[in-house]
N, C-alpha and C positions, 0 to 999 in steps of 0.2 A: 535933321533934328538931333540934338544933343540928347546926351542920358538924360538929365532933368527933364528938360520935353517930354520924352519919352514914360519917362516916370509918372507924370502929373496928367497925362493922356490914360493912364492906366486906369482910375478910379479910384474908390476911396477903401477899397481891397491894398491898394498897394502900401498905404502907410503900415499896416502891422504886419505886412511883409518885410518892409524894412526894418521894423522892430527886431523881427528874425533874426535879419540877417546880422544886425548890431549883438546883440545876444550870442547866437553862434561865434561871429568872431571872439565876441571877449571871453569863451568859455574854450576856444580852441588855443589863442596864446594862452592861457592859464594852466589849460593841462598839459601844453607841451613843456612850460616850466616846471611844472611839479613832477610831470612824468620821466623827464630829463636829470631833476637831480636825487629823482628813487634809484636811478640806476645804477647799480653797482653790483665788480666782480668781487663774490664772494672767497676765493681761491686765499688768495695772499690772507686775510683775517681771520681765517678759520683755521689755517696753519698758525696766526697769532697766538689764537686761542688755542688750541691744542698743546701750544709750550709755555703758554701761561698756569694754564689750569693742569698741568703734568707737573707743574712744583707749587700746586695752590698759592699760585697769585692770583686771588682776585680782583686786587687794583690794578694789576697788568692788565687782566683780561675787562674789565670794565674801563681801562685808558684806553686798550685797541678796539675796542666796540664805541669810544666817545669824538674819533677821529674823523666821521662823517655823520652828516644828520639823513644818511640811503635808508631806505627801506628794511633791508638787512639787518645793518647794526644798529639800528633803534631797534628792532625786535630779541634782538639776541643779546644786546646793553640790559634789557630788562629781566631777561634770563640767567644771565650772570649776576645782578644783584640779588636775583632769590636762592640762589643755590643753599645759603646757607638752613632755607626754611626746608630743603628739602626735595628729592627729584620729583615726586608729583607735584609741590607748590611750580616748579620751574616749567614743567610741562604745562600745567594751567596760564600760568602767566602767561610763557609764550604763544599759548594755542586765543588769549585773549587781546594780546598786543597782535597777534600776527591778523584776527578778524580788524582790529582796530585800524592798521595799516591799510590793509586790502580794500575796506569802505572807503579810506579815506583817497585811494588811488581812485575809485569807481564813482568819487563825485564829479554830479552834474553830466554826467554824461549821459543819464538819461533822459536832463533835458536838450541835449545835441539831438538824440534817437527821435524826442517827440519832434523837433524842429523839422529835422528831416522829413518827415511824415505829414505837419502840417502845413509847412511852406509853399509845398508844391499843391495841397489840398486848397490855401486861399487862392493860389492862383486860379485853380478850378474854377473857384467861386464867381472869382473876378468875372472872370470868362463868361461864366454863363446866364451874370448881373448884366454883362457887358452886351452879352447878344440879343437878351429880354429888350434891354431900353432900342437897340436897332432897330430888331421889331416891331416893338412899337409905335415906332417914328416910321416906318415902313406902312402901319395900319393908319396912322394918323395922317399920312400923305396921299390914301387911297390908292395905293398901290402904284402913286407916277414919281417911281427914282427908277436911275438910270443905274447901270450897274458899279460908276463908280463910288455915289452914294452909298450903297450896300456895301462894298470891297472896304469904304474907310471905316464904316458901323464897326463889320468886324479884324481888322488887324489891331482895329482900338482894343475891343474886348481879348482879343488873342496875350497883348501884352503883359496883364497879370500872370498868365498862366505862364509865358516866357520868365519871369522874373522870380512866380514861385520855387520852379525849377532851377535857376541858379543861385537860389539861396538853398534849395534841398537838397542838390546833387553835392557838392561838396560838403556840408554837415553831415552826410549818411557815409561818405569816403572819410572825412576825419573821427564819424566815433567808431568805424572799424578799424580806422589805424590807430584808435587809441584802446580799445577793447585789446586787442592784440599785445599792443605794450603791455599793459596789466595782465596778460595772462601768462606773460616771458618774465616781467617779475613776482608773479606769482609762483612761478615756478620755482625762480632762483631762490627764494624764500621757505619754500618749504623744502628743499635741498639743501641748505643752509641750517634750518631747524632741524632737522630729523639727523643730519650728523654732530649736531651738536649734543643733543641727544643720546646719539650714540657713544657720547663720552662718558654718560652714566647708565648705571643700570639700576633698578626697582631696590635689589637684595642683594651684598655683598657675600662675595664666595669664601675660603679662606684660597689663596695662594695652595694649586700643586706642589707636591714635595717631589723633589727630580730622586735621580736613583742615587742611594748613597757609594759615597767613593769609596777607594780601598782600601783607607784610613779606619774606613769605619763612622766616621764623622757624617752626618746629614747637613746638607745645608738648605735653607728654607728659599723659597722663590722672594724677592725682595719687593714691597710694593711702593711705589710713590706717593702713597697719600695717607695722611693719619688717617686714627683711627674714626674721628669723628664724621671724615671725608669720606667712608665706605664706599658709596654709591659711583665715584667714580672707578672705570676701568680700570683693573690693576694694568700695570706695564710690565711685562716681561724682560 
């Protein structure tokens, strides 16, 4: 007997099994695409950033955050266009792009979770629709079948349950391996944010005065960013 045989021997359990499994697959290619081009090394961009926003270029630093549409520099793209509102506005911002991001990483995946869960549940179902009508047929023959009568009753009803299960076994294996993904770019994201961050601080200090020379003359600590720029770290 071929799959299709096989299939259509199942009952009528098995059609929204199939639905499943249609389902599952197109929500598994989907996230492997979206999950695939979130990913990005933070490293090289945030070195961008750092010598952008150390001579306040912010069209620098908003061209090297426009060079991927990752995860990362779309959250820290919006971060650098607030700055000028200010390092709480840029804190907020980021802390509301970065939930925006992470939702948007975490779709549909829990409809993979229910999948998993229910697939293998209609199979049950099948099964135990499937072993009722044997029965049945069993009480309605008086009890004269032979034992291969009963053996095909049930490998019939056994087959939903076989098929729920391999539509549930791999949707419960892909939304752990995509829970996972999202939690590696979850990571690199707020490791990205929080030293971005650490380029500015709430309240501006004035610059240490070093010890004056032998001149007599003082000279002041130099800082790289105007005055309006406070909030960024003076550079030494």
């Amino acid at each position: 007997m071929n799959l299709l045989e096989l299939f259509l021997k199942g009952g009528i359990v098995m059609w929204p099994i199939f639905l499943c499994s249609l389902l599952a697959v197109a929500i598994i290619f989907e996230r492997f695409f979206v999950l695939s081009r979130a990913k990005f090394d933070a490293k090289p961009l945030m070195l961008k950033l750092r010598s952008a926003l150390s001579r306040n270029d912010i069209v620098g630093a908003l061209n090297a955050c426009s060079q991927s549409n990752a995860t990362v520099p779309t959250v820290l793209r919006k971060g650098v266009a607030s700055i000028e509102s200010g390092p709480e506005a840029v804190r907020s911002t980021i802390e509301s792009a970065g939930k925006e991001e992470v939702n948007r990483l975490e779709n549909h995946l829990g409809i993979l979770a229910n999948i998993a869960g229910i697939g293998p549940m209609l199979g049950f179902l099948g099964t135990v629709v499937g072993m009722i009508n044997a029965f049945r047929t069993i009480e309605m023959l008086g009890g004269n079948v032979n034992s291969g009568n009963l053996a095909g009753g049930i490998w019939e009803a056994m087959l939903s349950s076989a098929f729920g299960l391999v539509v549930g076994i791999p949707a419960l294996g892909f939304y752990n391996y995509f829970v996972g993904r999202v939690s590696q770019i979850t990571f690199s994201l707020e490791a990205a944010t929080d030293e971005f961050l650490g380029y500015m601080k709430p309240n501006a200090h004035p610059a240490a005065e070093p010890a004056p020379h032998a001149g007599g003359k003082d000279q002041r600590a130099k800082r790289v960013f105007s005055e309006e720029d406070e909030f960024f770290e003076p550079k030494d």
